[in-house]
N, C-alpha and C positions, 0 to 999 in steps of 0.2 A: 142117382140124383133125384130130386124133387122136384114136381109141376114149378114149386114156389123158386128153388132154387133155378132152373131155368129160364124161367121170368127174368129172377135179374139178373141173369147171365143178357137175356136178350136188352134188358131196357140198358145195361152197361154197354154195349154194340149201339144203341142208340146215340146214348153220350157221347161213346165213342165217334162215331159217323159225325155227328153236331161241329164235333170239336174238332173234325180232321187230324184226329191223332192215331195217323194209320201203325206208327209205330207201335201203340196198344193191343194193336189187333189180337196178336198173341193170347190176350188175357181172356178173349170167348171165342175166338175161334183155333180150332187144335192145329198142330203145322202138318197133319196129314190131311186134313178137310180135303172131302171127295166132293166138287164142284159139278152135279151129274147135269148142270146147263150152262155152261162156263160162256163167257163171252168170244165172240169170235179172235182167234190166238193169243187166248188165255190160258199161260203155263199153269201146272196143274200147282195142286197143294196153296198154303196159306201166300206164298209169293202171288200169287197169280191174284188171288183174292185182293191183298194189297195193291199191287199194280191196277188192278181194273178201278180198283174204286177211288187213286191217286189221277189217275186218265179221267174217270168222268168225272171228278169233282174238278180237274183243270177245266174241262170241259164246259161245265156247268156249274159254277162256282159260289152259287145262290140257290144249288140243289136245298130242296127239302124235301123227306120223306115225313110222311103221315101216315104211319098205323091206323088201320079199321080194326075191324074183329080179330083178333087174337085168340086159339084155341091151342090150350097147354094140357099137356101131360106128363107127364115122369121121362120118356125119352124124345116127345117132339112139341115142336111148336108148328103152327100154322100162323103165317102172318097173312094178311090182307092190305093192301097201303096203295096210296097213292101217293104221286111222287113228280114237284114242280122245278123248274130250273129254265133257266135262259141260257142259248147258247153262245159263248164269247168267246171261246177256246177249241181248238183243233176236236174232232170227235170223229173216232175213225176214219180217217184221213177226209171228215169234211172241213171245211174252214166255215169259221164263227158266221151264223145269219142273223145275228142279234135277237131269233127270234125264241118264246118263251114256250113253254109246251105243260103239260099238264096228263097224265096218263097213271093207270092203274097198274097194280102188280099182283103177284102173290110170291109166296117166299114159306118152302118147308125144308125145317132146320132138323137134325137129328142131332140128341146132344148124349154127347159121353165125358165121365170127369165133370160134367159143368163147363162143358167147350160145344162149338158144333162140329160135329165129326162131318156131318153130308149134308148137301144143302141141294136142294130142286127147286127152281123158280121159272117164275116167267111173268114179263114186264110187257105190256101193248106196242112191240117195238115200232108195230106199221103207223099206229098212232102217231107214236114220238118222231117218226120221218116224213109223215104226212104234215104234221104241224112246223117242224123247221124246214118243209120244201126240200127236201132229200129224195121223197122219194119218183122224181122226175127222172 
């Protein structure tokens, strides 16, 4: 595949996410996707993937992601994003604090076919617990 085709594999994962159409997911991410930072008891492969991001979008249901720099090649991407939501829904067994959070990430996708085959990331979780009072 191509830098360019990757792209809009990833900006289609965008829409996707916007639109909560976890049922899509299929169409960029492969159903073997190797999750090598998976969230805590996140079944592996594209299941897991949907479940987490079905949980924190209940979670966070005003979530937005914001892409930063973006660096593509033929088989990766590098995303940079920051990423806001208020919390109103159960979020690993905490209950809703109303309160709003605001935090960085990054996010590297390996793509094969025009799907992400492997993904590595990491999101400022101490942040995101310090700002809802979690982390008490």
């Amino acid at each position: 595949m191509t830098a360019e085709q990757n792209q809009q594999a990833q900006e289609r994962l965008g829409e996707i996410l916007e639109a909560r159409a976890f049922d899509r997911f299929d169409e960029v991410w492969a159903d073997d996707v190797v999750d090598h930072d998976p969230a805590p008891d996140q079944a592996p492969g594209l299941a897991g993937i949907v479940d987490f991001w079905q949980q924190f979008t209940t979670a966070f249901p005003d979530l937005a992601l914001e892409p930063d720099p973006l660096v593509v090649t033929d088989d990766y991407i590098t995303a940079v994003f920051t990423i806001r939501g208020t919390h109103t829904g159960v979020f690993q067994g905490h209950q809703p604090t109303g309160k709003a959070f605001t935090v960085r990430g990054i996010q590297v996708s390996r793509f094969r076919d025009g799907k992400i085959a492997e993904r590595w990331g990491a999101t400022d979780e101490k942040g995101l617990a310090a700002q809802l009072g979690l982390d008490a």
